[in-house]
DRENGU-280670 format. One record per residue (C-alpha): residue in three letters; x, y, z. Coordinates in pm, whole numbers, padded with zeros to 5 digits, always signed. Layout:
BEGIN
ALAXYZ/...
***
This chain:
BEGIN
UNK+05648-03547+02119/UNK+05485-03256+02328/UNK+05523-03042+02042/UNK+05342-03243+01832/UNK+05051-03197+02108/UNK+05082-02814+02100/UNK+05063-02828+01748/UNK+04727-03059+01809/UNK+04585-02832+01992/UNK+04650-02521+01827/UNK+04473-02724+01504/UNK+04178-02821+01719/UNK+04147-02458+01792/UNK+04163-02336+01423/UNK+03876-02575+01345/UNK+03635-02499+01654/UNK+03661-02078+01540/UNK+03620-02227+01116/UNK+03267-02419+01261/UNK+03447-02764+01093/UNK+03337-03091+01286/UNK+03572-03216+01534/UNK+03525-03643+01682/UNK+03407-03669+02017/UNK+03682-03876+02129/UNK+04064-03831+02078/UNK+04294-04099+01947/UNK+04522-04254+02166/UNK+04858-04208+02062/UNK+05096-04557+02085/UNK+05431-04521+02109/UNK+05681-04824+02002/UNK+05642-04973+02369/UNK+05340-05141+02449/UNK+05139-04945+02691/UNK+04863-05021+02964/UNK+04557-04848+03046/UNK+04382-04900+03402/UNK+04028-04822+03512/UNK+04104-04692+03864/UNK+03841-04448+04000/UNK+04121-04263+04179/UNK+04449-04140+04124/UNK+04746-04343+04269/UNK+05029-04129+04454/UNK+05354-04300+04430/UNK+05458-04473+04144/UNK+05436-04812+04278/UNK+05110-04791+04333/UNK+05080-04698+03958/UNK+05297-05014+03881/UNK+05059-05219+04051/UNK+04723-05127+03954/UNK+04895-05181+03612/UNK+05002-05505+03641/UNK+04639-05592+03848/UNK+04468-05478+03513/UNK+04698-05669+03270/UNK+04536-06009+03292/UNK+04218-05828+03189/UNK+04107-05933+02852/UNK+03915-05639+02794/UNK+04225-05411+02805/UNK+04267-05314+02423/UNK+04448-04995+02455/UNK+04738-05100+02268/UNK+04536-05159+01967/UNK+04509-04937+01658/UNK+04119-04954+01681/UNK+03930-04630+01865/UNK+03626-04769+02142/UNK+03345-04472+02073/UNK+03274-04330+02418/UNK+02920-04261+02506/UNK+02872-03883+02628/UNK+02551-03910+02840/UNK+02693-04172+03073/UNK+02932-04056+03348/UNK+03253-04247+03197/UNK+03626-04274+03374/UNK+03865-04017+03297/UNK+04021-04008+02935/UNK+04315-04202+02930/UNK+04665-03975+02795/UNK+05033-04184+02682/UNK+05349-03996+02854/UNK+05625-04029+02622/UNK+05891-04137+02846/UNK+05958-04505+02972/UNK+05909-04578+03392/UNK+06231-04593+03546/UNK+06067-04856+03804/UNK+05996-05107+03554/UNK+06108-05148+03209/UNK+05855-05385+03078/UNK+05587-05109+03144/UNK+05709-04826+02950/UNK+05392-04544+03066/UNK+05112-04513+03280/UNK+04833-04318+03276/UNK+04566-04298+03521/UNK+04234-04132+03465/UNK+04098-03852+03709/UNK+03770-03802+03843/UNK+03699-03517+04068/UNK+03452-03512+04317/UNK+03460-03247+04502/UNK+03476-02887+04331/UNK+03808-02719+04408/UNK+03704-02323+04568/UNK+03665-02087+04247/UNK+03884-01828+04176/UNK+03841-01524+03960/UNK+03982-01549+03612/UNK+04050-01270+03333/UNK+04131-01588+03068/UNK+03771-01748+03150/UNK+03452-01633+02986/UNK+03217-01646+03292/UNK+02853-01544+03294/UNK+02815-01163+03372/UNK+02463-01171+03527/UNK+02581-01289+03898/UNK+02867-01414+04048/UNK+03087-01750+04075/UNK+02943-01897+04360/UNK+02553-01890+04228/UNK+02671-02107+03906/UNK+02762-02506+03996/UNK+03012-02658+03815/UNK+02888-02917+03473/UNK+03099-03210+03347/UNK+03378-03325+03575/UNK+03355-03639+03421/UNK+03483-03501+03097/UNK+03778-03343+03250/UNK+04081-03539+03265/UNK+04401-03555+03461/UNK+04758-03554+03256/UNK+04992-03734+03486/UNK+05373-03746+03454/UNK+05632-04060+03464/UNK+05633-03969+03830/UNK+05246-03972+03888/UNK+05217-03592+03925/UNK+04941-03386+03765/UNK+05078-03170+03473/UNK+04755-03015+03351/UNK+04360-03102+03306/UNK+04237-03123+02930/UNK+03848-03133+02882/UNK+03732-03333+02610/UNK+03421-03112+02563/UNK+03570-02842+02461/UNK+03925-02925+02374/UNK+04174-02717+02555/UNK+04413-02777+02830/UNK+04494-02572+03136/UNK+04764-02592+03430/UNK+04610-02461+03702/UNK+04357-02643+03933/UNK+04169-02265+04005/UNK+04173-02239+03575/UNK+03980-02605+03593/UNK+03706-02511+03848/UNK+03652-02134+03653/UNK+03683-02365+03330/UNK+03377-02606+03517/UNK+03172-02319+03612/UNK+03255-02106+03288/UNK+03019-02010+02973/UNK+03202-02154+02690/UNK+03203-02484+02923/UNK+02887-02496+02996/UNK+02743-02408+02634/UNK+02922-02706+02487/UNK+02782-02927+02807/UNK+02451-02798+02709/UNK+02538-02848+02280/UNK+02645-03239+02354/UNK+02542-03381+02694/UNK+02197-03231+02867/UNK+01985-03004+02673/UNK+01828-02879+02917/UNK+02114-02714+03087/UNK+01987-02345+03149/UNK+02285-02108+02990/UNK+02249-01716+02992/UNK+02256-01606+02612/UNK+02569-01358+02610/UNK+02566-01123+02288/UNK+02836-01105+02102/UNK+03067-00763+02059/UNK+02933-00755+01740/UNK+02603-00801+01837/UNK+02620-00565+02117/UNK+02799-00274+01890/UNK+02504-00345+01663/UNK+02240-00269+01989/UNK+02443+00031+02090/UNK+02472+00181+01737/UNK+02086+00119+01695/UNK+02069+00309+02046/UNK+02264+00594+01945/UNK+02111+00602+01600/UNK+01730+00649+01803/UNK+01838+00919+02024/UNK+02017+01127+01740/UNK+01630+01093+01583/UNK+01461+01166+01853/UNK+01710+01473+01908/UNK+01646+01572+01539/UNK+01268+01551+01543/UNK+01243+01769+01860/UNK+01489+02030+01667/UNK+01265+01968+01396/UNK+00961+02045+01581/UNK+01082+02307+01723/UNK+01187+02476+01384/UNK+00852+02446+01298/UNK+00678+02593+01578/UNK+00887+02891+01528/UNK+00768+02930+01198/UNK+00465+02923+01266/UNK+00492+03158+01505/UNK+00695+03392+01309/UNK+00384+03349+01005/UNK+00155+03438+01271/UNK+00315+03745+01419/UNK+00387+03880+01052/UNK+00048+03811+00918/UNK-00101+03999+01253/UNK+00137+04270+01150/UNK+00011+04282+00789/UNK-00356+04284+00895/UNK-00255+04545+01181/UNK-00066+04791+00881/UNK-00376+04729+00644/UNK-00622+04870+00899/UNK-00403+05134+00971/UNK-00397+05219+00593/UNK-00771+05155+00558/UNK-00787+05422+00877/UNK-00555+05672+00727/UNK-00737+05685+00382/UNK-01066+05694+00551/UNK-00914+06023+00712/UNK-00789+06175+00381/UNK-01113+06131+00234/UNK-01355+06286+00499/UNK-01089+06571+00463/UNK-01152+06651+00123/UNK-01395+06862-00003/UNK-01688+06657-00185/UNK-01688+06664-00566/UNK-01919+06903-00770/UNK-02273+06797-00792/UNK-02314+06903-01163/UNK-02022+06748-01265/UNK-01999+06591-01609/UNK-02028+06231-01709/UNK-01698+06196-01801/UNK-01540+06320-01522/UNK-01272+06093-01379/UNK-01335+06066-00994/UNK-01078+06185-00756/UNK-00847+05862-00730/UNK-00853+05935-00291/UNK-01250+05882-00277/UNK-01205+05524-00373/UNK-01016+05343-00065/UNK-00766+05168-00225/UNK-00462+05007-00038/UNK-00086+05177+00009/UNK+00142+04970-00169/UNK+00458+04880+00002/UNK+00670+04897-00290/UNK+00702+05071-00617/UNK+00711+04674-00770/UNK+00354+04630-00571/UNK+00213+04932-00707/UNK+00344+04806-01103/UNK+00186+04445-01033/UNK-00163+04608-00887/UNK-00182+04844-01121/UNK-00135+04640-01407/UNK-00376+04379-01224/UNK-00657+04621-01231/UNK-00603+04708-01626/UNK-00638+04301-01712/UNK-00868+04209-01480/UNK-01224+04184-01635/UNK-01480+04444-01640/UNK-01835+04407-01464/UNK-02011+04311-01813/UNK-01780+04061-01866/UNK-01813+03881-01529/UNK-02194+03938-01549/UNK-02242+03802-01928/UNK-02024+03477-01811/UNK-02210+03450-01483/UNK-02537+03410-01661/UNK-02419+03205-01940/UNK-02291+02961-01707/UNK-02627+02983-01465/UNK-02835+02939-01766/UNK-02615+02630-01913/UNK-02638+02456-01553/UNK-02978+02527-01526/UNK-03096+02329-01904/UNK-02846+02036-01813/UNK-03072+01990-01471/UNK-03357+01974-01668/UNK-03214+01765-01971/UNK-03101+01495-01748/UNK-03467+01539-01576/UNK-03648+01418-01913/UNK-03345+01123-01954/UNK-03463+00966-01648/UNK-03859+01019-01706/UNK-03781+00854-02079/UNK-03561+00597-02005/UNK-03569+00530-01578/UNK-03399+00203-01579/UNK-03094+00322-01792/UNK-02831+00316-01522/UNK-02831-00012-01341/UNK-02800-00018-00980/UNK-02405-00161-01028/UNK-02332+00164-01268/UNK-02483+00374-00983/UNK-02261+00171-00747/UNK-01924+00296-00961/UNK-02017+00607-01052/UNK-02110+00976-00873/UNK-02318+00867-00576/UNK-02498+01132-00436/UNK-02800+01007-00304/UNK-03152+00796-00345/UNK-03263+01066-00620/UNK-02964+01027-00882/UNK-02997+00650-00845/UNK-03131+00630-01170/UNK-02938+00953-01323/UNK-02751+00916-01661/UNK-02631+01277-01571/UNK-02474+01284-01232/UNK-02350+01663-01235/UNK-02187+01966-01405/UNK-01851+02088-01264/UNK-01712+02424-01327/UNK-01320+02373-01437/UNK-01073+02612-01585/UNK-01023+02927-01528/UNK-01400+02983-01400/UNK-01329+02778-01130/UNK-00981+02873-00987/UNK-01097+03245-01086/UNK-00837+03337-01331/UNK-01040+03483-01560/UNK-00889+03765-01727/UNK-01022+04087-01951/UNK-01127+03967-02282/UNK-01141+03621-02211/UNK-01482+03460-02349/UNK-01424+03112-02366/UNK-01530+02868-02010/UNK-01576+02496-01957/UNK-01831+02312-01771/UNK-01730+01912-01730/UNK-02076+01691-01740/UNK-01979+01336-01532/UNK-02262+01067-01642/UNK-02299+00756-01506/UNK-02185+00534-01770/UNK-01944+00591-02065/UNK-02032+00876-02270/UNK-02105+00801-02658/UNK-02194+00986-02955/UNK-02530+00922-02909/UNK-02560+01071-02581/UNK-02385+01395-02700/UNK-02593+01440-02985/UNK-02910+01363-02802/UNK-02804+01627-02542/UNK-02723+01885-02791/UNK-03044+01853-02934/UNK-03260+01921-02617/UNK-03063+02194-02476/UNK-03231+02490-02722/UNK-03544+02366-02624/UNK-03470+02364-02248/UNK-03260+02683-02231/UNK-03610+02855-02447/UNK-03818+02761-02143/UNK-03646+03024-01849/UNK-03441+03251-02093/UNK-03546+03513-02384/UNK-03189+03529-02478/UNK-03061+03343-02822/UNK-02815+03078-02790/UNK-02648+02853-03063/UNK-02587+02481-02958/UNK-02319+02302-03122/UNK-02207+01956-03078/UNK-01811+01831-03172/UNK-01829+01501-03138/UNK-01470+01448-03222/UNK-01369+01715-02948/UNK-01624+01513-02675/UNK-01779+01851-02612/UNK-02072+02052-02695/UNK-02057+02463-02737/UNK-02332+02724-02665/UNK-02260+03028-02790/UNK-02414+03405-02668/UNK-02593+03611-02901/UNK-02603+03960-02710/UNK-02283+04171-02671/UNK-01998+04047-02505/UNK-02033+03718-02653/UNK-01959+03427-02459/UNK-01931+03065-02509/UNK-01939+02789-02306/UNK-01782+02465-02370/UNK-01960+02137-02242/UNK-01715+01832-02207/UNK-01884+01476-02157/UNK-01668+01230-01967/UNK-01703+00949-01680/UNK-01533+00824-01421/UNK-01532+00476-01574/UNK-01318+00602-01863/UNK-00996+00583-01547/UNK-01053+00250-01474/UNK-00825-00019-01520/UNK-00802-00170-01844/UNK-00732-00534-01706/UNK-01065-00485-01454/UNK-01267-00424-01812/UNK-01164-00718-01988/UNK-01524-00890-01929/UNK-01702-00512-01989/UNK-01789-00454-02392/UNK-01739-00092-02444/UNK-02011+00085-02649/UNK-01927+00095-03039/UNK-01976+00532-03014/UNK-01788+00557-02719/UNK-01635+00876-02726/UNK-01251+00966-02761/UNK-01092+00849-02433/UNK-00779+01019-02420/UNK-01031+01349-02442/UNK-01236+01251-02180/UNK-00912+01141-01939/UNK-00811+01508-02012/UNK-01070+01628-01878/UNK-01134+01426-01573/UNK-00762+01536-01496/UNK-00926+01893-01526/UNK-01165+01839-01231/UNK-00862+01715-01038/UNK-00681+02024-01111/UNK-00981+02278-01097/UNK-01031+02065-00695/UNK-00637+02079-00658/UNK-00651+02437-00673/UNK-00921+02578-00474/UNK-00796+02381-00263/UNK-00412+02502-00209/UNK-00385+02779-00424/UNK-00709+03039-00342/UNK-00617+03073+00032/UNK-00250+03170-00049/UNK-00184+03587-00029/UNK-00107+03728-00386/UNK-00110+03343-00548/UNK-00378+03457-00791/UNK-00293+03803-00890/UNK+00073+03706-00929/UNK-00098+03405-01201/UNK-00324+03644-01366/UNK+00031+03851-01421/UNK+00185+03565-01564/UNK-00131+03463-01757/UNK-00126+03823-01918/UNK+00267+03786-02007/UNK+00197+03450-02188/UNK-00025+03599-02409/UNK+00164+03904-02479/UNK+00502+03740-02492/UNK+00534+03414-02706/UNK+00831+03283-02556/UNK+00612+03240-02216/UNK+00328+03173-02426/UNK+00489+02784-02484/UNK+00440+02696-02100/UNK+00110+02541-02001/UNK-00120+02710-01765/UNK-00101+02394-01548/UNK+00273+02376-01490/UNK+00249+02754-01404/UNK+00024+02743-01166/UNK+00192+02464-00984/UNK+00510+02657-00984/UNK+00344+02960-00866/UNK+00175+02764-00559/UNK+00483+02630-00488/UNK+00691+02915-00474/UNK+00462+03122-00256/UNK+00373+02810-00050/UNK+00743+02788+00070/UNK+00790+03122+00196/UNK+00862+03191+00523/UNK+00546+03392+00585/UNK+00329+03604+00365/UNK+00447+03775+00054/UNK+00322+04107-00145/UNK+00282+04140-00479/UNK+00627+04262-00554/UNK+00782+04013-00335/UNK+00621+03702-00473/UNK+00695+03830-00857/UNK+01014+03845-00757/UNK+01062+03509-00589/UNK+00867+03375-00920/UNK+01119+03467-01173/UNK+01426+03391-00958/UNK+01301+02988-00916/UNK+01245+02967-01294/UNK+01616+03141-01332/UNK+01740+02896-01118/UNK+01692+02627-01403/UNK+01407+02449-01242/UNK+01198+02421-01542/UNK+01580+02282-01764/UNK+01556+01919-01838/UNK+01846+01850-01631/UNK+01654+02005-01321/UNK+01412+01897-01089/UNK+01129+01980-01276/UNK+00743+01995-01167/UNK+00587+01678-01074/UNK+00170+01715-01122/UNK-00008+01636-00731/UNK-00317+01493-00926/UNK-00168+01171-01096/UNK-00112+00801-00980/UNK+00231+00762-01123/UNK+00526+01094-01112/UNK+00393+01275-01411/UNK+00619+01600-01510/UNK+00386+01902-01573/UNK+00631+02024-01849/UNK+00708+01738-02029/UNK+00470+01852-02366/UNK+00722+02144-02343/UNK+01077+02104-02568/UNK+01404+02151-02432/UNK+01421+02491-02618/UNK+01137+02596-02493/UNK+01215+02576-02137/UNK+01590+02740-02222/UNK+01400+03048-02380/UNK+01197+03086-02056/UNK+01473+03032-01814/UNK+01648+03347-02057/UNK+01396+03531-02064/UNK+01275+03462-01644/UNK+01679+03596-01573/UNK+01630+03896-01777/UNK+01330+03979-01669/UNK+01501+03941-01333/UNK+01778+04187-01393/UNK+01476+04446-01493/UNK+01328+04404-01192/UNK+01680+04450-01001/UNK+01717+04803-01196/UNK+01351+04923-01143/UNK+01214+04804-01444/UNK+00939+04618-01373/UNK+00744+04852-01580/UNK+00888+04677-01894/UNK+00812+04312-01813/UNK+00444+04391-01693/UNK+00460+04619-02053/UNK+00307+04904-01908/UNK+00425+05267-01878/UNK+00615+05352-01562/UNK+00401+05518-01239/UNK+00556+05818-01110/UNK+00715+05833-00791/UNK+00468+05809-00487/UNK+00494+06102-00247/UNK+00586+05866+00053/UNK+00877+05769-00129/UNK+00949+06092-00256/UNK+00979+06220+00111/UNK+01184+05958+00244/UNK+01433+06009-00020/UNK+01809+06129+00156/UNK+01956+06204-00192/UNK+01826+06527-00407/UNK+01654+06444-00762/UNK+01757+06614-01038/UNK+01571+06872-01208/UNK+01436+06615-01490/UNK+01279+06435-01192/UNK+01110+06678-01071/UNK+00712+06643-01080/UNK+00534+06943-01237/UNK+00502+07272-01001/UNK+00741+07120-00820/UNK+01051+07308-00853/UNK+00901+07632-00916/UNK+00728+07639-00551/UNK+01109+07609-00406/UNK+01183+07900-00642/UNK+00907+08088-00496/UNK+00999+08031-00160/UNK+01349+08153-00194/UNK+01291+08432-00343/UNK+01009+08548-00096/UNK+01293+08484+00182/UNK+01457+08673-00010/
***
């Protein structure tokens, strides 16, 4: 029989740690023998005394013990002890086979330190009073002697008076006195190992950021440091070039005063920088042979200065003929930019293109001007344009210009009559034409409204043209190395397939990540070996465009072929530039060797090397040592 209480208890334990509900009360367990429960308040010592208070309580008519039926025992009220069955008969008296008596302690037995007992950590023992003696029972022998305590709170048994006052003053004890007696009961919250292996990872997890930001902040102080001492060096070696060319000149004699038109002039009167390499002298020469003349920079500046000029005054007689034809909501959505363009159907001309990032190169003739208005642009509008803008470009210029409107393209083109012709392209758009299209649900578009996709194309080329002076102008040798690669798209038609877009972002990027500033040579270099790498494969990375809502790909109008045959023709070029070829990717002849570089040469050149004169001055020498 007191294995089948082990067992008990061992199953009352399973079901506490599975959360399952366990009675408040235990069943009393009737052997075959009748058996007697008494409502002493204290515990007898000899048997007899056991016998008697037994046969005192027999009488009692409220004794049901020995029935089958469980009494419910009420919790809040201090009750006697729970009452426990021993299994063997008393010797004393055969007609009362067991006796139990119920325990109530009232005073606290001194507490003793356990390693079994889950106490609370924040103080010790003696600051924390002992809960629920009532609920704590004596188990009593045949002989009267205590055998262990069992506490009907929390189910478990214990031997050892010291266990049952640590038990009393323990957490586990108290939480469950708390969970089914008094509420109230204040209980320190203990976290769990789990819980506290969460706090301590969390802990560790902070300081290894913290210890990575400060690296990382560190890193980046260095760099910029290290950008700031290399671009003081840089400046430093440029004035010391600009000072050694300035001597050079003022040592040689001046040129003839009757000298001929043609003449070339001496290439050391004009101070022009030392390159650093023989790719940097390539790239700048070849920069200054595509990079466009004064006439052509003049004939564009005063295209575009006279185009700007008759839009001002077009959009001047719109708002004397028709004041009231933006509302004061339009105004609201569109280009505010003050009290006088209130009532503006033309808010402003933007430069965009190459004019505005200054890309242009020698023989281009073809710019863009974007024209924002207030509301959406239609046909009507175009056309009306186009047909003041002779009349207002007659009124400040003698020069003849051809107007010519495309509605189909949303633009409108003025062409140059005087030599080198030049045309400008005028592109009508709106801001309203990016708007959401569930916002103009309630908003009737205008039956001429112009083509939107055009006009979204080129509201994304403001972005760009804003993108770019904006990251791209500031950056050492980001332009020239474009202009380069502008040149090679038009020469080569492999590179001719990528967009001027996607290249510039590349460019930016490339330059942008260096460690510090780049030459010419340097950051053609680092160009082609990014676009070997595969970047621009669909399988890589790709280039995602700064100036959209959503991750847009810059290259994805270009075909998978196409971006093979550039990443080819990127690692050839590549292995040119590795042999001292750069010549042939620029497609220009090859510069002879500087002198610098000719003096710092260790190894002898052979006599096919040799510049003119050259060779025969050592001859000369010899033989007059000779």
């Amino acid at each position: 029989m007191f294995g089948f209480f082990i067992l008990l208890k061992q199953v009352v334990k399973l079901h506490t740690k599975l959360g399952k509900p366990i009675p408040s009360t235990e069943p009393v367990l009737v052997n075959s023998n009748p058996a007697v429960t008494t409502t002493a308040g204290k515990p007898s010592v000899s048997s007899s005394a056991s016998v008697s208070s037994t046969s005192a309580t027999m009488g009692a008519p409220k004794v049901t013990a020995l029935s089958n039926v469980k009494a419910p025992i009420a919790l809040k009220k201090p009750a006697p002890a729970k009452t426990v069955i021993s299994n063997k008969p008393v010797l004393s008296s055969p007609a009362v086979p067991e006796v139990v008596m119920a325990a109530k302690m009232d005073e606290p037995m001194p507490s003793i330190q356990s390693d079994d007992e889950d106490s609370d950590k924040g103080g010790s023992q003696g600051d924390i009073q002992p809960v629920g003696h009532n609920y704590v029972e004596e188990v009593l022998n045949d002989d009267g002697k205590v055998i262990r305590f069992h506490c009907k709170l929390c189910e478990c048994s214990f031997n050892d008076p010291n266990a049952k006052d640590m038990h009393l003053k323990g957490r586990r004890h108290r939480l469950q006195y708390k969970k089914k007696v008094n509420p109230e009961l204040p209980v320190e919250i203990k976290p769990s190992n789990r819980a506290r292996k969460l706090q301590e990872n969390k802990l560790k997890k902070q300081r290894q950021k913290a210890v990575l930001k400060r690296q990382r902040d560190d890193e980046q102080r260095w760099h910029m440091e290290m950008r700031r001492y290399e671009e003081d060096m840089y400046w430093r070696r440029m004035e010391e070039e600009q000072m050694y060319w300035g001597d050079q000149r003022r040592r040689l004699p001046p040129p003839p005063l009757m000298s001929r038109p043609g003449m070339p002039v001496p290439p050391l009167l004009t101070c022009v920088r030392r390159p650093d390499s023989p790719d940097d002298r390539h790239i700048m020469a070849k920069h200054s042979t595509i990079y466009p003349v004064e006439e052509e920079l003049q004939a564009v500046q005063k295209i575009v200065s006279h185009s700007e000029r008759a839009l001002k005054l077009v959009s001047d007689s719109l708002l004397e003929k028709d004041p009231l034809a933006v509302t004061v909501s339009d105004t609201e959505e569109g280009d505010d930019r003050g009290s006088e363009n209130l009532g503006r159907l033309l808010k402003g001309v933007m430069r965009v293109g190459i004019l505005a990032k200054g890309l242009l190169l020698r023989g281009d003739r073809n710019v863009e001007l974007i024209l924002l208005t207030a509301k959406k642009p239609t046909i009507s509008l175009l056309k009306n344009i186009a047909q003041q803008l002779p009349k207002e470009l007659a009124t400040f210029s003698e020069d003849q210009y051809e107007v010519q409107a495309h509605p189909e393209e949303a633009n409108i083109v003025i062409f140059s009559s005087k030599e080198p012709k030049m045309q400008v392209t005028i592109c009508l758009t709106s801001p309203l034409m990016r708007e959401d299209p569930a916002a103009e649900k309630d908003k009737q578009d205008p039956p001429d409204i112009l083509n939107k996709d055009k006009c979204l194309d080129y509201l994304a080329a403001l972005r760009h043209a804003k993108w770019f002076q904006a990251r791209a102008n500031g950056l050492q040798s980001c332009v020239i190395i474009i202009r380069v690669l502008r040149d090679l798209c038009q020469r080569v038609p492999t590179w001719g397939k990528m967009p001027d877009w996607a290249m510039e972002l590349l460019v930016e990027k490339v330059i942008s990540s260096a460690a510090g500033p780049l030459s010419p040579g340097e950051a053609m270099r680092r160009v082609l070996e990014s676009i070997s790498t595969g970047i621009l494969l669909p399988e890589g990375p790709g280039i995602l465009d700064p100036c959209e809502k959503e991750q847009t790909d810059a290259l994805q109008s270009v075909t998978s072929q196409a971006r093979e045959d550039i990443t080819a023709s990127a690692q050839h070029a590549l292995r040119l530039l590795a042999f001292r070829q750069i010549h042939k990717v620029l497609g220009m002849e090859s510069l002879p060797a500087s002198k610098a570089s000719a003096r710092n040469r260790k190894r002898r050149r052979d006599a096919s090397d040799t510049g003119e004169g050259e060779g025969e001055g050592k001859k000369d020498k010899k033989d007059e040592m000779a």
